[in-house]
C-alpha positions in Angstrom: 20.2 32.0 31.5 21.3 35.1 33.1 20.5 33.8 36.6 21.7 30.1 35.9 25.0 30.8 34.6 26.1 34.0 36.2 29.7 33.1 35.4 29.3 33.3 31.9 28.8 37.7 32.7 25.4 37.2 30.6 24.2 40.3 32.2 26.6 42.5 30.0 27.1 41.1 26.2 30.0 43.2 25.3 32.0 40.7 27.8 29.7 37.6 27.1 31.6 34.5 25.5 31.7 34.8 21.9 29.5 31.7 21.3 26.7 33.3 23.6 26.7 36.7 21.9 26.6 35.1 18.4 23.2 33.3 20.3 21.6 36.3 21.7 21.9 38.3 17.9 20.4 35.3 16.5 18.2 35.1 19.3 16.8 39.1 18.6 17.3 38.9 15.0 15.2 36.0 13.9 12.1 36.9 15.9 13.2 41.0 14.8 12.9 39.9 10.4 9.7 37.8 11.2 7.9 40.8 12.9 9.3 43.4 9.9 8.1 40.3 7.5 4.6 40.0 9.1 4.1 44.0 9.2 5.3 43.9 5.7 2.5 41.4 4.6 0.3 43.2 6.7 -0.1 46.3 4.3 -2.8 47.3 1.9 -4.9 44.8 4.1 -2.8 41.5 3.4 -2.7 42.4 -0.1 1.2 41.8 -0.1 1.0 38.3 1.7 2.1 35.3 -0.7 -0.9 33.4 -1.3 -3.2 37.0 -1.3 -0.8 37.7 -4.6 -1.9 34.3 -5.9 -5.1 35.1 -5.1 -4.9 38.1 -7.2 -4.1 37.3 -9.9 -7.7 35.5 -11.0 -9.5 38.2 -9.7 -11.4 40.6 -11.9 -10.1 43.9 -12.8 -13.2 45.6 -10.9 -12.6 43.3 -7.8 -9.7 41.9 -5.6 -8.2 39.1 -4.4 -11.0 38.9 -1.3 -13.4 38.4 -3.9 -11.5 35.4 -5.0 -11.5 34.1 -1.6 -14.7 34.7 -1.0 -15.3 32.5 -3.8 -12.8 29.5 -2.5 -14.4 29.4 0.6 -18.0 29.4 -0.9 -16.7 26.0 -2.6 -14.9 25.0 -0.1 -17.9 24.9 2.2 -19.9 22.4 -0.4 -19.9 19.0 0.8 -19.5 17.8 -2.9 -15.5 19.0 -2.8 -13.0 16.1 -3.3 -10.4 16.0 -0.9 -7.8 13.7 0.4 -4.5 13.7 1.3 -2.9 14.1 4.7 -3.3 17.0 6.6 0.4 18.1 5.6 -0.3 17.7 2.0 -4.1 18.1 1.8 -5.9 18.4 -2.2 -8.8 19.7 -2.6 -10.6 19.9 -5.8 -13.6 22.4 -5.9 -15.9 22.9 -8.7 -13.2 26.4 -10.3 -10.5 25.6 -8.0 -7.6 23.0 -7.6 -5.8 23.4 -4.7 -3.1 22.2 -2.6 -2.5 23.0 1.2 0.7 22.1 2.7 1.8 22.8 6.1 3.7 26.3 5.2 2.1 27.2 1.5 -1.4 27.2 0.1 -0.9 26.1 -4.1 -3.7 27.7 -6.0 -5.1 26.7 -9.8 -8.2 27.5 -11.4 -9.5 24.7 -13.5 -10.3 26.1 -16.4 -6.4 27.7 -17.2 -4.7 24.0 -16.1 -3.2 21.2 -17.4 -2.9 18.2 -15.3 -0.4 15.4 -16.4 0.0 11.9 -14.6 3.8 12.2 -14.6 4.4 9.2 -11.7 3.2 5.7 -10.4 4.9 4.0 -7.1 3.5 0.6 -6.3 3.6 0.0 -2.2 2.9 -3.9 -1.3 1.7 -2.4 2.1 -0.1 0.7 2.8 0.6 2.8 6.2 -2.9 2.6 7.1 -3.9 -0.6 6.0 -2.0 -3.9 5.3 -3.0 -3.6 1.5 -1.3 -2.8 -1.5 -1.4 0.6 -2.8 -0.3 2.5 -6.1 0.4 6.3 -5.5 0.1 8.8 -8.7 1.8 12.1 -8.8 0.2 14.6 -11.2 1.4 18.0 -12.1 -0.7 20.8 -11.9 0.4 23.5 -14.4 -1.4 26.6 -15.5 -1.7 28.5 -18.8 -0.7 31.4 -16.7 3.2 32.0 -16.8 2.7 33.8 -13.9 1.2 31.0 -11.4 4.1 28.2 -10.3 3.2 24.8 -11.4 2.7 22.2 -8.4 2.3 18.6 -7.9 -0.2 16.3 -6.2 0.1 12.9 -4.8 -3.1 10.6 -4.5 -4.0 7.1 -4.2 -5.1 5.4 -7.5 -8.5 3.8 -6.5 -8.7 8.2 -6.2 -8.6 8.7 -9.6 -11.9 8.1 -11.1 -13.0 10.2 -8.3 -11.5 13.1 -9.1 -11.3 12.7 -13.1 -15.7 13.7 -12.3 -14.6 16.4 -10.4 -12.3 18.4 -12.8 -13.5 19.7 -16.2 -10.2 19.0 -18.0 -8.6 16.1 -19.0 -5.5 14.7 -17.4 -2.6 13.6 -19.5 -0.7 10.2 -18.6 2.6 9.6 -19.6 3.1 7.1 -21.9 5.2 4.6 -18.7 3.0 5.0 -15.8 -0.2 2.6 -15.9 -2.7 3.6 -13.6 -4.5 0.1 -11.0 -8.0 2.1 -10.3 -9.6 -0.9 -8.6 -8.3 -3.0 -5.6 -7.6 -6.0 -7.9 -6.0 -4.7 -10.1 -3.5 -3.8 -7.3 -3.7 -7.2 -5.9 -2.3 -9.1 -8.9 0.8 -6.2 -9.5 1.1 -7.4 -5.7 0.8 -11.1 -6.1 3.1 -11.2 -9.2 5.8 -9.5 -7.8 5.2 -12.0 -4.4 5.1 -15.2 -6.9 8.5 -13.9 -8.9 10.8 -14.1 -5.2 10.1 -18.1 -4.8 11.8 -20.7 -6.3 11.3 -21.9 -9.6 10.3 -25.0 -11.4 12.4 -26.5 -13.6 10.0 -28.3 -15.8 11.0 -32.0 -17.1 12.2 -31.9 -20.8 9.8 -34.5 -21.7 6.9 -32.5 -20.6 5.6 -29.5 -23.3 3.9 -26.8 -21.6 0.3 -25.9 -23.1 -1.8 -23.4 -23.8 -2.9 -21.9 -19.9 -6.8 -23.4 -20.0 -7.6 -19.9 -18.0 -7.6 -16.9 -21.0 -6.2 -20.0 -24.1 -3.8 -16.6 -25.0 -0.5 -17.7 -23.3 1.7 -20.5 -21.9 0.8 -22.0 -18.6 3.8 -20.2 -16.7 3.2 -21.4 -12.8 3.1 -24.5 -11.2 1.7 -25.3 -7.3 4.5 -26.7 -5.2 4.1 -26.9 -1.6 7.0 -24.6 -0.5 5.9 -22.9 2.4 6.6 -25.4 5.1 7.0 -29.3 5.5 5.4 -31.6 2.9 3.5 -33.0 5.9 2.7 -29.4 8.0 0.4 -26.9 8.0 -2.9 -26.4 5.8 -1.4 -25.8 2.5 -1.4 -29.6 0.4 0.5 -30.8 -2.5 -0.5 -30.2 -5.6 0.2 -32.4 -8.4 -1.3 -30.8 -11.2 1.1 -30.0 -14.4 1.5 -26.3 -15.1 -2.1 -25.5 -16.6 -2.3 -21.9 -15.8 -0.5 -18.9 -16.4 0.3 -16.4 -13.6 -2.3 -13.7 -14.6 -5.3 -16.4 -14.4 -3.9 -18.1 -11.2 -4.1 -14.3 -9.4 -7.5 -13.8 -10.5 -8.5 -16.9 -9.3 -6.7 -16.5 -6.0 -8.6 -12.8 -5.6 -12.0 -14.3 -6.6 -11.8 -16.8 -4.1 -11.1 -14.1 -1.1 -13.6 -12.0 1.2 -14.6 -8.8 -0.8 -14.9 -7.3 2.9 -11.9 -8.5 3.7 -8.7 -6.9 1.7 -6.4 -7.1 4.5 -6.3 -11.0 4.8 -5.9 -11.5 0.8 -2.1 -11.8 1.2 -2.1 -14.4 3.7 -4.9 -16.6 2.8 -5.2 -20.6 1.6 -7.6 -21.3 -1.7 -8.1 -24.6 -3.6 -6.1 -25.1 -7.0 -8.4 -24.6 -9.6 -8.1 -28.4 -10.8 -7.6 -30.5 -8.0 -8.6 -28.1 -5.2 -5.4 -29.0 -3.1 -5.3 -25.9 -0.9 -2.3 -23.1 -1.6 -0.7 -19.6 -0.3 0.8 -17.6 -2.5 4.3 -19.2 -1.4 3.5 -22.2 -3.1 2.8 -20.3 -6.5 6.3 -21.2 -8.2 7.1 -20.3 -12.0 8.2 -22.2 -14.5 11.0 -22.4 -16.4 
């Protein structure tokens, strides 16, 4: 900058714009603290760096925090680790350890001093990697040790089983978040929320709805109109069935009648009605009222 704008006297500070002297003592301070910073963390062989603190603080009295790492990258060598997660916010669960590696900060827990509560559920109709639903759970990570922050961890539901084998402790729900471990139970939080936005039916007053003929435990609560398109376009047919099924049976029968090797086309797919077999989308799925 000295040679490109030679105007601006950059070769001597003391007459330097204002602007560009506050930039040069940011430009020599920043990098100046990082290097004291790094030398600082640098003593007593890394012993003073952040996460060699954590580390020391499960370490023996005999040993230091080395050992401990030794340890976490014994286990973190096993192939029988569960991990997932992005690589900005990776979890890895290891036989002693729980772990958390973001892209600045390494959180450490050993298993045996934490408590894990499920304190979160978001449902997503559409996952970034895939064009199926997805529930993510966030669990907090706290240990017995006052000294150690607590931390949380996101992961997909159909995750959970998985790791529940890995730890050795039990994790806590609270009592509001209900946890979808399989794909269909994500697919019908999906397909009732879908069948709630279409237009209801008004059912005649004459006409007593029944028991649904599905589970014989509630009221038939949908009814099959044709609403996607024009009574005389596309694939989907009228169905003229009264209401007979409730929404719960009607979105099991839509998933059973889907490719299990095919998730992605679920949400866009034609089946028969149950009774008449008069092909439907989930657009035509109206409830009643």
């Amino acid at each position: 900058m000295c040679l490109a704008a030679s105007e601006k006297r950059l070769h001597f500070p003391s007459q330097a714009p204002e602007a560009w002297q506050l930039f040069l003592l940011l430009a020599v301070t920043l990098p100046s603290v990082a290097c004291i910073l790094i030398y600082y963390w640098s003593r007593d062989r890394w012993a003073r760096h952040p996460l060699a603190r954590t580390l020391a603080l499960y370490a023996l009295p005999q040993s230091g925090w080395q050992a401990v790492a030794s340890s976490v990258n014994t286990e973190f060598r096993r192939i029988d680790k569960f991990a997932t997660g992005a690589p900005g916010a990776r979890v890895i669960v290891t036989d002693t350890w729980v772990m958390k590696v973001t892209t600045y900060r390494v959180h450490v827990a050993q298993q045996q001093d934490v408590h894990l509560t499920v304190t979160e559920s978001r449902q997503h109709e559409l996952s970034p990697d895939s064009n199926l639903p997805v529930q993510l759970l966030t669990i907090r990570v706290a240990s017995a040790n006052p000294a150690m922050q607590a931390f949380d961890i996101r992961l997909n539901s159909t995750e959970y089983g998985e790791l529940c084998e890995k730890l050795r402790a039990p994790i806590r729900r609270a009592a509001h978040v209900v946890i979808h471990q399989s794909l269909g139970d994500l697919f019908l939080e999906t397909f009732a929320s879908l069948v709630e936005v279409n237009p209801a039916y008004s059912v005649p007053s004459s006409q007593e709805l029944e028991a649904c003929i599905g589970c014989m435990q509630t009221r038939a609560s949908v009814k099959l109109v044709k609403t996607c398109q024009e009574a005389a376009a596309g694939e989907c047919q009228q169905c003229y069935c009264r209401p007979m099924w409730c929404l719960t049976c009607m979105g099991k029968w839509f998933a059973s009648r889907q490719d299990p090797l095919r998730p992605d086309t679920w949400l866009a797919s034609r089946v028969p009605c149950p009774t008449c077999r008069a092909r439907f989308c989930i657009l035509d799925v109206c409830t009643v009222r």
